[in-house]
N, C-alpha and C positions, 0 to 999 in steps of 0.2 A: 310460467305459462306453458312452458314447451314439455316441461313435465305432465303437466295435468293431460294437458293432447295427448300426450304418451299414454298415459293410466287408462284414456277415455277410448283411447284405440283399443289397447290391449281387454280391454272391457268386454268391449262391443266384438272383438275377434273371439273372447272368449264366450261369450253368450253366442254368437254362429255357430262355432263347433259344437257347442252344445246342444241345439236344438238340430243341429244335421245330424248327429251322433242318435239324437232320440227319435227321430224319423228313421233312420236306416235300423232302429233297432226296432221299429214295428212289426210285426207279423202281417201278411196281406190281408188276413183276419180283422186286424183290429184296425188298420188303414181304409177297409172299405167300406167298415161299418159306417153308416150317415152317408157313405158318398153317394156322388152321380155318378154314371160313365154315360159318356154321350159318345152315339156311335153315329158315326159321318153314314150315309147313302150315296155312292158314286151317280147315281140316276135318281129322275125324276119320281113322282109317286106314280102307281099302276102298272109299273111296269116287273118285270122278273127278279131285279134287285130288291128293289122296293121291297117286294111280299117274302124275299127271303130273308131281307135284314131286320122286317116287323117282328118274323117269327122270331127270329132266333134272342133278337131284344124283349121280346117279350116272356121266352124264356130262361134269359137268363140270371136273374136276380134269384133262381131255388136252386142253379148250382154254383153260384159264385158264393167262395166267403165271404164275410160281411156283409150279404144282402143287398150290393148295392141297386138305388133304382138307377132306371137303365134308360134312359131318354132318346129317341131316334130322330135324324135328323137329316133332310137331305140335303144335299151340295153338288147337283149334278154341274155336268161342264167337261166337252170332250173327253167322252166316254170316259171319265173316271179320274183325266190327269187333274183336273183343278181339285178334288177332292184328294187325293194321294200326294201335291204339293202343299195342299194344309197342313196334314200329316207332317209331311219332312220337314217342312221349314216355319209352319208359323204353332200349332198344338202344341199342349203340353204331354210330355212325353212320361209323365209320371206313373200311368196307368190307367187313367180316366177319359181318356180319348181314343177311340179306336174306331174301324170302317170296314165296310165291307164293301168289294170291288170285282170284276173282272180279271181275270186270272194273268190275261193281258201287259196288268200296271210293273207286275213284277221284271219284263225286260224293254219297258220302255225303253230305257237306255240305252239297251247294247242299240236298238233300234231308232233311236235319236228320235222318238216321238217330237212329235213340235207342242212347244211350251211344258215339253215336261222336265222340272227343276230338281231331280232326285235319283239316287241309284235303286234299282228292284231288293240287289243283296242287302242293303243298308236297314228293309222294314222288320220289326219286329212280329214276325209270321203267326199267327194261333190257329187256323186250322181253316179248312175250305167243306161248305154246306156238299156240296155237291160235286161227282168229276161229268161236268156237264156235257153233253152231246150239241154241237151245233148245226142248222142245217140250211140249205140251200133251197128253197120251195117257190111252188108257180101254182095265184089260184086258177079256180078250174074253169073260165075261163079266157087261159093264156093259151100261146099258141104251142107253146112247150110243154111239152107232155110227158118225155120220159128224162134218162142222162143224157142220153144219146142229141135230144135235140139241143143240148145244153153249146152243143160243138156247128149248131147250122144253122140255129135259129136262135135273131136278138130274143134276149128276156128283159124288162123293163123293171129296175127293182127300187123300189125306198130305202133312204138310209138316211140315217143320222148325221152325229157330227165325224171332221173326217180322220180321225181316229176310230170310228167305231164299228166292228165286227163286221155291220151292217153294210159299211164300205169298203173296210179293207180287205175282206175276204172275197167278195166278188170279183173284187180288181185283181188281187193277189191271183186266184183261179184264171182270171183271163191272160195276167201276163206269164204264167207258168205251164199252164196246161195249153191256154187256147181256146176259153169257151168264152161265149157272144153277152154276159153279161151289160146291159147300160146302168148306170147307177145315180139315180138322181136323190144327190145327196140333201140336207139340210130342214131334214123332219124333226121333232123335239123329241126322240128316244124312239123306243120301239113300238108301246102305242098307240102316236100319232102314226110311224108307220104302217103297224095293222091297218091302222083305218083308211090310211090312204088307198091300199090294196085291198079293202073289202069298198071300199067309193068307188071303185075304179080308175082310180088316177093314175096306179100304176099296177103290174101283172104280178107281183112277185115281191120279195125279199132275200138277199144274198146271202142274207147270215144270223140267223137269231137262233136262241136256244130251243131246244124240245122243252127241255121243263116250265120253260115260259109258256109254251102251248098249250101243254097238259095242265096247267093251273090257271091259266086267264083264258085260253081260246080252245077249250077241250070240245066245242064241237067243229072245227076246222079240221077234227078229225073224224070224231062222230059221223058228220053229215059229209064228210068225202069232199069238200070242198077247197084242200091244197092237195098236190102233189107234192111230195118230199123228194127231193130232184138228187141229190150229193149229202152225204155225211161230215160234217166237218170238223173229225175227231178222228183218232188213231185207232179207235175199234168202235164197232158196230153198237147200237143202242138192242136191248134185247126186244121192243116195239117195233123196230127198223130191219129187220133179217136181212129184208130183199134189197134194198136201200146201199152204193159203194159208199167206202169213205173216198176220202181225200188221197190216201195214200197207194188203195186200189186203181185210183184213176193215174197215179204214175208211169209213165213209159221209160225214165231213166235214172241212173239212182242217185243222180245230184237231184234231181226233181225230188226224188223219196225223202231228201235230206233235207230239202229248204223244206218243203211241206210239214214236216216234221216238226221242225223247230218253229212252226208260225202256230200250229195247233196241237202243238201241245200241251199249253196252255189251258186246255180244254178239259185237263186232268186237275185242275184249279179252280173254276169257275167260278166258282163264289164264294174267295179267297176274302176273309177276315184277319184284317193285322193293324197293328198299332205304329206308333211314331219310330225312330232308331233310337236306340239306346236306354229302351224301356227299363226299370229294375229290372231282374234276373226273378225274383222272389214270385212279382208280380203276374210276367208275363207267364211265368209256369202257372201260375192261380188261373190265368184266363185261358192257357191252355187246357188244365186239368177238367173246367166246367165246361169247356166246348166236348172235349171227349166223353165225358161223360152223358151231356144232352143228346148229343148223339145215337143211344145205346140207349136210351130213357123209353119205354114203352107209351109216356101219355102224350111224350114231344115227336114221337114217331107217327103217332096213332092221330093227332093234330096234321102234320103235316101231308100225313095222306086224306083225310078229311075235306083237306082243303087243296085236294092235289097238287103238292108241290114234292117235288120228287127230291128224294137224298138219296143218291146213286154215290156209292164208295166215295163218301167220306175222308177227307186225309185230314191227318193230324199236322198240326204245326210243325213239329219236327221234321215230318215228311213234305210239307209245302216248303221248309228251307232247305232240305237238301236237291228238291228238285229244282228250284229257283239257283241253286249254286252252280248244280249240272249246267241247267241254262247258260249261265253267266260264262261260263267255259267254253262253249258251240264255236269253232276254228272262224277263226276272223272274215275266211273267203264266203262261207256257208251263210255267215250274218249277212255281209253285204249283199248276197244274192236276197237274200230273205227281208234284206230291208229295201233295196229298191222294189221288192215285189209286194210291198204293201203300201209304199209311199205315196203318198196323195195329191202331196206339193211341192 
């Protein structure tokens, strides 16, 4: 008996290696051929993730090997962490699961997010839609009118969950700099925010992206109807000239430094990556067809169409080294940077 068990193990171990051996010997080619890749949405439908992770699913199946179809799917929940704990700890890491998020997800960590279960270094990086521009605006009207009143006069703003941009940047600005932001959180993404601040329930918003404007609320520019108050990005949008960032508004250059490492992020924005420990083979395939849609004239020509702005592009190799840089930021600088966004 104890023989047979023996035979029937060594069997069944040798039928394992066998079909692991013939897996790893696929090409990403012939591995995606038939497949799905189902790509996570850190946020809800209508809002700036949303339409940049439709595009980008939609075209990706004419530059990925094997054709795969490309399934979208959202998972919103505190700005991106429930969606990015999927990822880490419960998706399959094979190459068929992947998301697109907030530039944000990548130092949750060092920044002890709450409920986030994962390290930023740990994702398998493929490349970021846009290096997005965030901003600080008051509609027209609020009593705030220029930057200057940003430091005399409360602004009243929406925000989301309290992880998100929406909150943590206004707060972050008021315990750094000093300006009069109120922040009334617990809107369902940005949105419900707009609207809250086109109802008049509230004056403002502390932090949403420009590209989201220019694509879902292009006449809140058109008809002059916000004021863009602070830039909330390491350099200026070329729409924005007259408009400081964040970093111009510094008076010292520990302030230059937390400011720094809270938005810079923003050079990320709508960062696409997979589980940890993705094959090697694979996540190069999915970087290869991000670069190259990129650079595609009808996937260009679509996304301004439908104005959605691809503002310098970073390749995945370049989203992990600057996620590493991050990862490095002197332990005093973090702590400054993470009580300055903490919410709870």
């Amino acid at each position: 008996m104890v023989t047979k068990i023996g035979f029937r193990v060594g069997i069944a171990a040798a039928i394992g290696l066998f079909l692991s051996a013939q897996a790893q010997a696929q090409t990403p080619a012939e591995f995606y051929k038939g497949k799905e890749i189902q790509m996570l949405i850190s946020h809800p439908p209508g809002g700036g993730y949303d339409a940049y992770a439709r595009l980008f699913a939609r075209f990706l199946p004419q530059f990925m090997v094997g054709n795969p179809k490309v399934v979208a799917q959202n998972m919103p929940g505190a700005a991106g962490v429930v969606m990015a704990n999927s990822l880490a700890v419960q998706q399959r890491n094979d190459g068929t699961v992947i998301g697109l998020g907030p530039g944000a997800l990548a130092v949750s960590d060092l920044f002890e997010t709450p409920g986030a279960r994962y390290k930023g270094g740990n994702f398998s990086w493929i490349g970021s839609m846009n290096a997005d521009v965030g901003v600080a605006l008051a509609w027209h009207t609020a009593p705030v009118k220029s930057t200057a009143d940003l430091f005399t006069t409360e602004l009243i703003t929406g925000g989301a969950g309290a992880t998100d941009q929406s909150v943590i940047f206004p707060i972050a600005l008021n315990r750094i700099l000093g300006t009069k932001f109120k922040v009334i959180p617990g809107y369902a993404g940005s949105a419900a925010t707009a609207l809250a601040m086109e109802r008049g329930e509230t004056s403002g918003i502390g932090g949403m992206n420009f590209s989201s404007i220019l694509a879902n609320k292009p006449e809140w520019i058109r008809d002059k109807q916000i004021t863009v108050l602070v830039q909330l990005a390491l350099q200026r949008h070329p729409d924005l000239p007259n408009v400081p960032t964040v970093l111009e508004l510094a008076k010292t250059e520990d302030q230059r430094q937390i400011l720094e490492l809270i938005f810079s992020q923003s050079d990320m924005s709508r960062v696409i990556f997979g589980p940890p420990g993705m094959p090697a083979d694979r996540l190069k395939a999915l970087r290869t067809a991000f670069n190259t849609m990129m650079k595609d004239k009808d996937f260009l020509a679509e996304a301004e169409k439908i104005k959605m702005e691809i503002n310098n592009p970073m390749s995945g190799e370049d989203v992990e080294k600057l996620v590493n840089k991050l990862q490095k930021t002197k332990p005093e600088i973090v702590k400054q940077a993470a009580e300055a966004i903490r919410t709870q």
